[in-house]
VOVEXFI-335735 format. One line per field, with one value per residue (C-alpha): residue number from 1; x, y, z; residue in one letter. Coordinates in Angstrom, 2 decimals. Layout:
BEGIN
k = NUM/...
c1 = X/...
c2 = Y/...
c3 = Z/...
r = a/...
END
This chain:
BEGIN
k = 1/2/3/4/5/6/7/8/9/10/11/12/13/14/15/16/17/18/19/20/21/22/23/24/25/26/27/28/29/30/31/32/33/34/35/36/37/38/39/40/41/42/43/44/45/46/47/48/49/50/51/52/53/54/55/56/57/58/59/60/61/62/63/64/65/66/67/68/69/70/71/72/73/74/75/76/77/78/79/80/81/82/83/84/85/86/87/88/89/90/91/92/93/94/95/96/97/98/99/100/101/102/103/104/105/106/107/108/109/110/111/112/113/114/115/116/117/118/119/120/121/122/123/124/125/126/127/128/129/130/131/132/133/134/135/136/137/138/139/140/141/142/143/144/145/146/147/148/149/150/151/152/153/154/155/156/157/158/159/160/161/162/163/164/165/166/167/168/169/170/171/172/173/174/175/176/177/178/179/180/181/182/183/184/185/186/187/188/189/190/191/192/193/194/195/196/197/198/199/200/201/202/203/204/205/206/207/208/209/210/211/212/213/214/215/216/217/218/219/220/221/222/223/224/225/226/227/228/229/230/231/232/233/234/235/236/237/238/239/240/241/242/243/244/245/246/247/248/249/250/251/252/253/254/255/256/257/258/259/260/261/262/263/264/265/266/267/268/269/270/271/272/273/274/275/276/277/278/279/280/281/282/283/284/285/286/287/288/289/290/291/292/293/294/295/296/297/298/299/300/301/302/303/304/305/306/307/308/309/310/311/312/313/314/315/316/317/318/319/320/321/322/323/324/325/326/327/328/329/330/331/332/333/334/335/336/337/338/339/340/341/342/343/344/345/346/347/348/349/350/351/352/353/354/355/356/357/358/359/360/361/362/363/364/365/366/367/368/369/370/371/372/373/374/375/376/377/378/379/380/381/382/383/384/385/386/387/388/389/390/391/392/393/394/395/396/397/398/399
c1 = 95.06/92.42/93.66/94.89/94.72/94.41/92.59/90.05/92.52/93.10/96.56/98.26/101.90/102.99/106.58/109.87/113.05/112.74/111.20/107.15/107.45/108.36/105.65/103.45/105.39/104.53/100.68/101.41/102.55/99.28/97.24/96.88/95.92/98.92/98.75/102.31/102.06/105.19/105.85/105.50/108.89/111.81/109.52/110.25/113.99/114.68/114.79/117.72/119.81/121.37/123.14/125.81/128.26/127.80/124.46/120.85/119.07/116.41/117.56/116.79/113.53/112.24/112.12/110.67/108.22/107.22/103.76/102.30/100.63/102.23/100.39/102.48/100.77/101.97/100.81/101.85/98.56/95.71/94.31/96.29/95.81/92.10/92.94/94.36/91.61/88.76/91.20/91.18/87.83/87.90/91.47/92.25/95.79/97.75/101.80/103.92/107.48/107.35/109.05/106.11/106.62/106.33/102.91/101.48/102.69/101.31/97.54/98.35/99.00/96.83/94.31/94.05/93.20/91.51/89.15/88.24/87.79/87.63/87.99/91.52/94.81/97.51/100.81/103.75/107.22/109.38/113.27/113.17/109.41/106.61/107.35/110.22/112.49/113.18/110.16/110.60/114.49/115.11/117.47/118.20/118.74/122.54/121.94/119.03/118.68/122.43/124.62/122.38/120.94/124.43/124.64/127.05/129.62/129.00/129.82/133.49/136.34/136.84/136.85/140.05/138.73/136.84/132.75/131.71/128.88/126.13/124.81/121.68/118.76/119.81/117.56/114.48/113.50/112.95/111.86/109.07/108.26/107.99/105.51/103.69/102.62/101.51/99.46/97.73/97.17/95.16/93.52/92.46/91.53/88.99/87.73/86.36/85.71/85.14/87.88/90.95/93.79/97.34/99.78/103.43/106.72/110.66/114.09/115.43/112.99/113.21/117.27/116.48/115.13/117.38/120.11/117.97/119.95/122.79/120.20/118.15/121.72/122.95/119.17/119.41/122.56/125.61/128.67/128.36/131.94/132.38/132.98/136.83/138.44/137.88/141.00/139.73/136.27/135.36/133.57/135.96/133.11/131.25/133.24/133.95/137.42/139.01/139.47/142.69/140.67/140.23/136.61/135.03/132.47/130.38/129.74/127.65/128.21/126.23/125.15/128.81/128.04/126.18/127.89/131.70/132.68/131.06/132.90/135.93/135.52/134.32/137.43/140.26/140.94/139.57/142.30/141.11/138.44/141.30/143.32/142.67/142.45/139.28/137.94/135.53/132.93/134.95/138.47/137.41/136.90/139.51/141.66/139.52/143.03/144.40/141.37/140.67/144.59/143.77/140.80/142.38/145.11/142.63/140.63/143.21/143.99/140.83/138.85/135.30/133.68/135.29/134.84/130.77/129.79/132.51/130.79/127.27/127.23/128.53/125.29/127.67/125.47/127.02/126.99/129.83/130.06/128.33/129.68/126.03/126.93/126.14/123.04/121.54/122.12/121.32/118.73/117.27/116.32/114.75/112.60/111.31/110.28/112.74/113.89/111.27/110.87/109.11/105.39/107.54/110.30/113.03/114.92/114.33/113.33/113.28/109.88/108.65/110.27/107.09/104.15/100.81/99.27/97.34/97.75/100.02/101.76/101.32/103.88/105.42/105.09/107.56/107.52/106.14/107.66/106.83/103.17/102.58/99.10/98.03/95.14/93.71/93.89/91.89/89.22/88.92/88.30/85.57/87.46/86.07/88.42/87.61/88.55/91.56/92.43/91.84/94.26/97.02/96.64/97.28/100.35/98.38/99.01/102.44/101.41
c2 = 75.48/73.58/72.41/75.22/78.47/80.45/78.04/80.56/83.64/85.18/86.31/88.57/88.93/91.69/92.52/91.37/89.88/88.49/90.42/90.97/87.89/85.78/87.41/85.86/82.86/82.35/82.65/79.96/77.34/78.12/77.28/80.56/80.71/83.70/84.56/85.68/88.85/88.94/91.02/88.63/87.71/87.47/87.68/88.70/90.02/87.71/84.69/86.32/85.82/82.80/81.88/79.82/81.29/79.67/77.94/78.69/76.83/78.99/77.31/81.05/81.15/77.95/79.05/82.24/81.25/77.96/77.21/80.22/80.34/82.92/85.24/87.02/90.81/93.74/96.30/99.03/98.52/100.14/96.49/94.52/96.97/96.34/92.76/93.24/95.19/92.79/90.27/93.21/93.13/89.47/89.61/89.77/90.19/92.48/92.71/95.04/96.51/99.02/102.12/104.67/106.41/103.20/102.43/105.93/105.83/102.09/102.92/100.34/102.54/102.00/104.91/103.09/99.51/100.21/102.20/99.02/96.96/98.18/95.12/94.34/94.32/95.87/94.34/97.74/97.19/99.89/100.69/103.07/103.98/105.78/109.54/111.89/112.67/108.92/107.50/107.32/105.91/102.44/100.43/96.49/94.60/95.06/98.73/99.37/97.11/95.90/99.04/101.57/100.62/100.15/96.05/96.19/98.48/96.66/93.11/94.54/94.10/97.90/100.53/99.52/96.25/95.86/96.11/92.89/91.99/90.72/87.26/87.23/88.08/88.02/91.54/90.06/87.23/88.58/92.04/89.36/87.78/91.40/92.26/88.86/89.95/92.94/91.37/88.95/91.57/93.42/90.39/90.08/93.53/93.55/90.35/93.12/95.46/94.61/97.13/96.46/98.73/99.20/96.89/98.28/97.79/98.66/97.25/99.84/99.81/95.74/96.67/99.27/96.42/93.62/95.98/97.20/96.77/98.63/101.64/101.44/101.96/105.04/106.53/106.42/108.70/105.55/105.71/102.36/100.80/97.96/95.22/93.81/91.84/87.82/88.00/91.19/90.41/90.74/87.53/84.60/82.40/83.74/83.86/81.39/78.78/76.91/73.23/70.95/70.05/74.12/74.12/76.86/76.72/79.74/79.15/81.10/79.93/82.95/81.63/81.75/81.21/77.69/76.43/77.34/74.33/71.78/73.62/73.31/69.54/68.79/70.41/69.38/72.57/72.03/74.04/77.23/77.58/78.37/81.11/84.00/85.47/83.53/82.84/85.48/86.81/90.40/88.58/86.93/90.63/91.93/89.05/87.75/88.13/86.00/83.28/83.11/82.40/79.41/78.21/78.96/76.48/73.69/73.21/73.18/69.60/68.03/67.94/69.52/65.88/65.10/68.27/68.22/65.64/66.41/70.34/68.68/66.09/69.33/71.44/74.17/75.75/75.81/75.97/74.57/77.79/75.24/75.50/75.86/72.47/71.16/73.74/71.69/68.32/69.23/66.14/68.76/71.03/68.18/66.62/70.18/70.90/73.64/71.95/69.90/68.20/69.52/67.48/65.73/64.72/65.14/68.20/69.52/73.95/75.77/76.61/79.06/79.78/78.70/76.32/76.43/73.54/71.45/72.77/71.05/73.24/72.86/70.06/72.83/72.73/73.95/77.68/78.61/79.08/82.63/82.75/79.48/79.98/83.16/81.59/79.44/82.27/84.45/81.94/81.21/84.88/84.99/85.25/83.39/82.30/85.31/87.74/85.88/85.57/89.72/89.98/88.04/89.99/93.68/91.75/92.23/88.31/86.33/84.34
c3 = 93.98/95.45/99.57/101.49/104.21/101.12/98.87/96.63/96.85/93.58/93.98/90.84/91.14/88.67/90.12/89.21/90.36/93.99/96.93/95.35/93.48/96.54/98.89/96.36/96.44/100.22/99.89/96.87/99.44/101.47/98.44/97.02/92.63/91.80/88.14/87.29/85.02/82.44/79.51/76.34/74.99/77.58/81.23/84.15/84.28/87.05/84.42/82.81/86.14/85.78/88.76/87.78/84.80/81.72/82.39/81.74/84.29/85.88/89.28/91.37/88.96/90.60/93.50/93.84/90.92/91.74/91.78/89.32/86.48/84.11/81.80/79.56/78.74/77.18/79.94/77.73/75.51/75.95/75.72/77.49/80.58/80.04/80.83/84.04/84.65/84.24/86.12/88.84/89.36/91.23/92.56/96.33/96.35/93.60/94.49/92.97/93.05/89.88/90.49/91.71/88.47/86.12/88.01/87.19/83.47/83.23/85.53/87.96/91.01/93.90/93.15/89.75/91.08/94.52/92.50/90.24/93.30/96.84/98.52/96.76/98.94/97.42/97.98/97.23/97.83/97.25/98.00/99.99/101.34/99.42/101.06/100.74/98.50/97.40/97.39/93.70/93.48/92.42/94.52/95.30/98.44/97.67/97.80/99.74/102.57/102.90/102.34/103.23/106.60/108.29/107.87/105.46/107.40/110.50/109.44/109.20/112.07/111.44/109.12/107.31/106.35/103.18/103.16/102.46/99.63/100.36/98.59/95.89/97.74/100.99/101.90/99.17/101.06/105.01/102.82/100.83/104.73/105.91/102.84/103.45/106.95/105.96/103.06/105.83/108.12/105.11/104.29/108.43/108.50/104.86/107.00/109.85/107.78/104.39/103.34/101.48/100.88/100.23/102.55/101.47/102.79/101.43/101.83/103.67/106.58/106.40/106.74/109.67/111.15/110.75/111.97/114.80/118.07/116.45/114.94/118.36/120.38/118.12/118.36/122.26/122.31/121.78/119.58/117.89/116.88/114.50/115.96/116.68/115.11/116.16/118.67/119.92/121.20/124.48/125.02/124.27/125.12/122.34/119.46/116.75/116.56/114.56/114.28/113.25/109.84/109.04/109.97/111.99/114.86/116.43/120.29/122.00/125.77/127.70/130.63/132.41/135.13/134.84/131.95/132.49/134.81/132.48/129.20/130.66/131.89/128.15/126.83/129.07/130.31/134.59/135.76/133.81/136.60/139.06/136.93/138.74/134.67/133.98/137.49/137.69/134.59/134.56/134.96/131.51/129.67/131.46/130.13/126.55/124.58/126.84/127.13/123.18/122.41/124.57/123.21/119.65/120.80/122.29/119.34/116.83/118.19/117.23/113.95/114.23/113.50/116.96/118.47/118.22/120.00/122.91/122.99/122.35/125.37/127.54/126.87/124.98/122.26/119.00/115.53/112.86/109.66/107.12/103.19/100.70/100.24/103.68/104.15/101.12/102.42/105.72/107.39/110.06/107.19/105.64/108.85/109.50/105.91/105.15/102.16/100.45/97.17/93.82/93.36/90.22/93.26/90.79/93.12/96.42/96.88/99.72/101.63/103.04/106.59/108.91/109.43/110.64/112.91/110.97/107.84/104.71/102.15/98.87/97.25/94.80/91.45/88.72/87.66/84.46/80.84/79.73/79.08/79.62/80.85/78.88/76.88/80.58/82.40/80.20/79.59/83.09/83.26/80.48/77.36/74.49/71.60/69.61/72.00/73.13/69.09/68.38/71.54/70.01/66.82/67.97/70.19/73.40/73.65/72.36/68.99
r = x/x/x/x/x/x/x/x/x/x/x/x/x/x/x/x/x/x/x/x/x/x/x/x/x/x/x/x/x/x/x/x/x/x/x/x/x/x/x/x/x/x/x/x/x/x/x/x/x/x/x/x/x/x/x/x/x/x/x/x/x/x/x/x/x/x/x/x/x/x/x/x/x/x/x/x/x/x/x/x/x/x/x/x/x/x/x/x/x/x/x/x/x/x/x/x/x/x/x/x/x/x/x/x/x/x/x/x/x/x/x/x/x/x/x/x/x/x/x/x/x/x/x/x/x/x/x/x/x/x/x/x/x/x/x/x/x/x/x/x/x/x/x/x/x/x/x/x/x/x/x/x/x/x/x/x/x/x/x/x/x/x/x/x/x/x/x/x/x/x/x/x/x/x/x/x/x/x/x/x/x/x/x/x/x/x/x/x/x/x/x/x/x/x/x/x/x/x/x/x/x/x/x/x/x/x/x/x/x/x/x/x/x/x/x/x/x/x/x/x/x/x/x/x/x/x/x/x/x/x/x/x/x/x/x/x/x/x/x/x/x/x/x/x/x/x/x/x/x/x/x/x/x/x/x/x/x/x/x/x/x/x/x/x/x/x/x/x/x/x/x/x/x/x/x/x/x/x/x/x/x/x/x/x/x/x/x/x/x/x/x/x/x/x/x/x/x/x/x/x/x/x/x/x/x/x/x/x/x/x/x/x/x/x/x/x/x/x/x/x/x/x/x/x/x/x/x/x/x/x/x/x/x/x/x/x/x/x/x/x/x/x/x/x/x/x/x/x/x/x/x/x/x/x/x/x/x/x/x/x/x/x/x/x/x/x/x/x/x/x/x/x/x/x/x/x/x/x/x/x/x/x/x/x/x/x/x/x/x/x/x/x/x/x/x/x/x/x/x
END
């Protein structure tokens, strides 16, 4: 990549499926070069997930391995680990999420690289840390950062409702944000110091602290309950409702105290404010049954395309429970370059979740076919045709 934050950082992604891969998806969109490593043949795993049954569009593969170049290698060679070697040797950033074991057997632990090139930041993630007694256990976001860090269980309306699952790589992406940071922070650090190192992160401390007000109440002494059920909660004003057309709508109305009178203007309901049930901020907890039974009743009269510019023009914050459909299509995504189109403008991906002032990502560019770049990459590393030739011969290389 030649514009960019990152433009001249040698970036080698050799991890699979979504978290490592889409850390080094995010320095990509800052102009990063990240050489995909894949195992000649079938890639990456992650290709074989196709997300819709029955099709074989690599729609998840597009986005997490958008603008790479991909050289497949068979690591497993005492050759084709000589390759990443030499590649090693003038590589800043190296992401992995092997198993610990896998990058012992395969010389491409830390020790292994850091000891090629001092200056390289190594990108781990793991599932569940690198000490203890599971440093070395494999897990998924589903597993790992969802069910094991308490979000799962407390998503429920109590313990006899079913856990819910969560959706594809709902704990990989903040987990690949989470690994990012630590990556730049590295990178800032070797800056100083001329040092590089190993910058590591796991799903279940990424889970531990998406689910941190919960964890941080139990680890101060509090019994934490699931939460009630909808009709149950305590805050009426902060719950979500349904509308006449079955759509839902969170609101979120905390500041009570300023924003009750106007609410209750907006919604027809003025003479709420004199109900000795709802008059005061405890009244309303005392009474939230009472209140959200009410509310329940007002806005199944309207449809939500009538009820948001009513709660809008009343200063109520709120948010309508958007299908996929509608997160896709939404304009606001669009004007703050959420969701932005592939250089070739034929779809639309999403980007990476900030921005830096001043600085343009890079338009993405489709992900790679397995291998695609194998023979580039090598001669941009020194290769001649000979050597690239003898690799393809012992299978280092796919013919």
């Amino acid at each position: 990549m030649a514009d960019g934050i990152f433009a001249g950082l040698r970036v080698i992604d050799c991890a699979s499926w979504i978290a490592g891969p889409a850390a080094a998806t995010i320095l990509s969109d800052f102009g990063a070069e990240v050489i995909k490593i894949e195992p000649p043949g079938a890639g990456d795993p992650w290709r074989a997930s196709p997300p819709v049954p029955g099709k074989t569009t690599d729609y998840w593969w597009q986005l997490t391995s958008r603008n790479k170049r991909s050289l497949a290698i068979d690591l497993k060679h005492s050759e084709g680990l000589a390759v990443l070697q030499r590649l090693i040797a003038s590589t800043d950033v190296f992401i992995t999420n092997f198993p610990l074991p896998v990058r012992e057997r395969l010389k491409i632990a830390a020790a292994d690289l850091l000891t090629i090139n001092p200056r390289l930041v190594y990108g781990s993630i793991s599932a569940y840390g690198e000490a203890g007694a599971e440093a070395a256990r494999t897990g998924f976001d589903a597993t790992a950062y969802w069910a094991r860090t308490g979000l799962m269980d407390m998503v429920r309306d109590g313990e006899e409702t079913e856990p819910v699952r969560s959706m594809p790589g709902m704990g990989d992406h903040p987990t690949a944000t989470g690994l990012y940071a630590a990556i730049v922070t590295a990178l800032y650090r070797r800056e100083r110091t001329g040092k590089g190192g190993v910058a590591q992160t796991s799903l279940l401390q990424n889970g531990l602290w998406a689910n941190g007000c919960y964890v941080q109440n139990r680890l101060f002494g509090e019994h934490v309950a699931h939460r009630p059920p909808r009709v149950d909660t305590p805050r009426a004003l902060a719950n979500h409702y349904r509308c006449r057309d079955g759509r839902w709508f969170l609101m979120a109305l905390h500041n009570e105290a300023r924003q009750l009178a106007g609410f209750l203007e907006a919604v027809d309901m003025e003479y709420l404010v004199q109900d000795p049930r709802f008059a005061t901020q405890p009244a309303r907890l005392a009474n939230h049954k009472a209140l959200t039974e009410i509310l329940d009743e007002v806005f199944a009269k309207r449809d939500l395309s009538e009820w948001r510019p009513i709660l809008e023009k009343a200063g109520v914050t709120f948010g309508p429970v958007c299908t996929v459909d509608e997160a896709g299509d939404d304009p606001q995504a669009r004007k703050i370059g959420a969701l932005v189109p592939f250089a070739d403008g034929a779809n639309l991906t999403v980007s990476s979740p900030f921005h830096i002032d001043g600085e343009t990502k890079v338009a993405p560019v489709r992900a790679p076919a397995v291998g695609q770049h194998s023979e580039a990459v090598l001669r941009d590393a020194g290769y001649a045709a000979d050597e690239i030739a003898k690799l393809k011969a012992l299978g280092v290389l796919p013919k």
